[in-house]
Every structure is written in C-alpha cells, then in structure tokens.
N, C-alpha and C positions, 0 to 999 in steps of 0.2 A: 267282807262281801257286800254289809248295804253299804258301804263308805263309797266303794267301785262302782255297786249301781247309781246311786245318789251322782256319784261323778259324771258318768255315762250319760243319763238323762238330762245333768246341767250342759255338757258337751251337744248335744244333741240339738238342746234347745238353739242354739246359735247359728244351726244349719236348718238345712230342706232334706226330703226323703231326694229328690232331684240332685241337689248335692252330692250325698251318699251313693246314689246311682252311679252318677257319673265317676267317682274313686273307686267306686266296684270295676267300671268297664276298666279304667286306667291303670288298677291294679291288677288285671287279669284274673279279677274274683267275679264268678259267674253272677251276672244281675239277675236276682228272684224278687218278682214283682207278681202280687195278688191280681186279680182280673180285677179290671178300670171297676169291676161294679161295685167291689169291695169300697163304701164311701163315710163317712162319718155320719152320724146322725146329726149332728151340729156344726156346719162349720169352726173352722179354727179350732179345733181338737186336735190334740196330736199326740202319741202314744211314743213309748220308748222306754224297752223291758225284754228278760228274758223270756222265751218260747216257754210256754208252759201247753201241755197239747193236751185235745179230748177229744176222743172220738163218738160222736153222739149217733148214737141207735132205736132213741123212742122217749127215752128216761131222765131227767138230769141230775138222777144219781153219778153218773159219767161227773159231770159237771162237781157236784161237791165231792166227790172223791178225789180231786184233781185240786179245789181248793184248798181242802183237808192237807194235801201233804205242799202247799205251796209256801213261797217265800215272799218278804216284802217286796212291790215293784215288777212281778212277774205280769206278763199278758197272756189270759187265755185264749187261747187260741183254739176256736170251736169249730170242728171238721162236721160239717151235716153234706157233705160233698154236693154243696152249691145248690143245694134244693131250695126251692122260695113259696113252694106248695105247700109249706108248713113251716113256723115258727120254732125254733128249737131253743130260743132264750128269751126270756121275759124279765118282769123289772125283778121278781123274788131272785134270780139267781147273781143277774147283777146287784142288786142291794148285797148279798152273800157278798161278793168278790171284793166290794167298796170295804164291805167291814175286815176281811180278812186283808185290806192292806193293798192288793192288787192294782196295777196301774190303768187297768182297764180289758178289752176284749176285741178279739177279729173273729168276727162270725165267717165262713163258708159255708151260708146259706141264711133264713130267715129268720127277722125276729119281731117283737110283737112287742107292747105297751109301752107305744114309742113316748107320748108325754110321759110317763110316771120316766121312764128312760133316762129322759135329758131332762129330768127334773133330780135325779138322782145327780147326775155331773158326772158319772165316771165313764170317761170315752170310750163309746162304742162301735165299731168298723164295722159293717154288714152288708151283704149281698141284695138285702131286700126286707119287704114287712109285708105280712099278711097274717089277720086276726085270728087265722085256725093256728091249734096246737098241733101234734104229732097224733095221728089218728091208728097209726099201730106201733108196735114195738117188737122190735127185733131182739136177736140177742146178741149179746154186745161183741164187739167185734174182739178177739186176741190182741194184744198190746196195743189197747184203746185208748191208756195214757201214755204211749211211747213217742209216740210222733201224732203229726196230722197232716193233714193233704189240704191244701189251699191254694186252688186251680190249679198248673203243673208244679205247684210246689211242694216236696215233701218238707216239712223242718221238725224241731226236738229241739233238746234243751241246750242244743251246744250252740242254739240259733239265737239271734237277736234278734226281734219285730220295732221296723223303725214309721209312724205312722205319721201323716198331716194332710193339707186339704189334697196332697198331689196323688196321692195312697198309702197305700201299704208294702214297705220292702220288707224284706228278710236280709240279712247277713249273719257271718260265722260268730261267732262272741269273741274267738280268740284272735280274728283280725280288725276287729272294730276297734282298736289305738292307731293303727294304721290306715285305714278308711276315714276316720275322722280328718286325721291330720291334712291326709290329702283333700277333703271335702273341703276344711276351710280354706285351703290353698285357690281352689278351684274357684269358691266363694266369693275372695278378696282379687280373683283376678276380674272377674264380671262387674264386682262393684265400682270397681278401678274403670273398669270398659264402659260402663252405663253413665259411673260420672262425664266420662271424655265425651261419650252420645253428647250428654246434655251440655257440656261445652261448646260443643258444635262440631268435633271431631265426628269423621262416619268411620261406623264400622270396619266397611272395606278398608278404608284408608288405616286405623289401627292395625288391622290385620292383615295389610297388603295384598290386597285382592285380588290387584291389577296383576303383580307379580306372579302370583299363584296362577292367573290363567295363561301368563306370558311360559310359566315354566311348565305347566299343565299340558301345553299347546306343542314344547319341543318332546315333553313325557308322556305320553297318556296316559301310562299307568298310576301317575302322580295324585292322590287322595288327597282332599282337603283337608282329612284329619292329620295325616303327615306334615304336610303345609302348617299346619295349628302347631302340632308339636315343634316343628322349628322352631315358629316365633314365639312359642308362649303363650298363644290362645287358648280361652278355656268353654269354648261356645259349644263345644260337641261333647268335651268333655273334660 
C-alpha cells in the first residue's frame, strides 16, 4: 500500500490538478473541485493522498482521533463547513499530522498560526485565517470520521485529494491509473501545442479553426469540443 501511494504521488507530481480535471470530464468521471477559496498557504505546494475525513465540531480531538487511526501519505481533510469566523486548525495539530507521516491538510473553513504553519512545511489548503479559536463546542457530529463535506463535495476514504496552486480536486482512488494516464496524454498534447505557439504556428491554424466555423456554420449544433475531439485537441479538455 505505501509502495502504490509513493507511486501515486511520484505520478502526480508530473501533472496539474488542471490536468486531472480535465481526464475527469473526458473520462466521464464527475469533476469535484473545492471552492476557488480553498488556497495554499504558500504557493507551490501541492498535496496528493488519500481522503482521510474529520468532521470538526468545536474540539480537535475529532482531529487526533482521525490521525490516531491514519496511514502514511494520507490528507486530512477538515470539514468545519466553510466557516472562516473561527479557526479550527493551528500549528499543534498540524505539527501532530507532520509527525504521524501525513502529507498535509484541506481545511473547509479557517485556520490560524499561519507563520509557525508554513514554518512547519506541511502543506496546508484553507478557506481562510482569523486569530480566534472555536468559541463553542458542539457535540460531535455521527460518523464524524466517515466522510467530509468540502463545498458541494462529499468525499471518504475511497477519495483521492489531488492539490496545487490551481486547487483542490478530489477523484475516486480506484480510477486514478486511468485519469492519470489520460492526464499525461492531455498534458503532452498542449506541450506539443504551446511549442508550435512558439514556433510561430497559431493556435487556430493547429486546430483548424477556420474549418470548425466553416462546418459550424453548415451545422449549428457543431461544438468546439467535438471539433477538438476530431482533431486531437486537448485545449478544453
């Protein structure tokens, strides 16, 4: 199992969440994407690990219960349901997460001692920072570590969180050899496209553009992503 994640993450490194995106829409695997606000605390971090979920309710007991039973390379993934009116993770819990092995954290909602944070180095995703703590405490919610809610997204542990400056996606675990593959594919077709740009080749003229309107214009109902799929384009996706 860390061999496969170890792999995962080497794989990973060589693409974009963007990437991955777009071999989700291709593969007709639904795109779950955290809301734009979910951002790094430091650029160029990027995360990529299984879904480890906590549902935070006031305590970050949630939180070491959750590292207690976790594995190397996992990311927490901390449900405070997008609240930014309080901080629900600070450096002690991340410090915790760094030493149990973890590959880092996606807040849904706020967090607080942002320099000890990014002095620690274990990348952090978050909705927001304000210096207060949790001013009440709830009782914790029923299967608090089974899933989390990260803007319309539910995920668990059969998720994979894939992270960089573009955000936060989610995908399935068990389709992620499949999504990769295609990710690079998509990858090596743009890099192919951006050299010819700087060739002096245009766009249009790669992707025949002229044509697309010429056939657009006898079709209506003729999409540019169809158009793409003919030729090999990989600009949409």
């Amino acid at each position: 199992m860390e061999t496969d994640r170890t792999a995962m993450a080497v794989r990973f490194a060589a693409l974009t969440t963007a990437h991955v995106a777009d071999a989700c829409l291709r593969a007709g695997v639904p795109v779950r994407c955290a809301p734009a606000v979910v951002r790094p605390l430091r650029a160029g971090w990027r995360l990529a690990g299984r879904v480890l979920p906590a549902r935070h309710a006031g305590s970050v007991d949630v939180f070491l219960e959750a590292i207690d039973r976790a594995s190397a390379g996992d990311v927490l993934v901390v449900d405070d349901g997008g609240r930014t009116d309080r901080a629900c993770v600070g450096d002690l819990v991340v410090r915790e997460a760094r030493a149990a092995g973890l590959a880092g954290l996606v807040v849904w909602g706020a967090h607080r001692d942002t320099a000890d944070l990014t002095a620690v180095g274990l990348p952090v995703f978050s909705a927001g920072v304000t210096p207060t703590g949790p001013l009440e405490l709830d009782p914790p919610p029923a299967g608090a570590l089974d899933s989390a809610r990260v803007g319309p997204c539910t995920v668990d542990a059969r998720d994979l969180v894939l992270a960089d400056d573009d955000g936060v996606l989610f995908v399935p675990a068990d389709a992620a050899g499949e999504l990769f593959d295609l990710a690079g594919s998509i990858r090596d077709t743009e890099r192919r496209q951006a050299d010819r740009i700087a060739a002096g080749e245009s766009l249009r003229a790669q992707l025949g553009f002229g044509d697309y309107l010429t056939a657009r214009a006898a079709d209506p109902t003729l999409t540019f992503r169809a158009h793409l799929r003919a030729v090999g384009g990989a600009i949409e996706e």
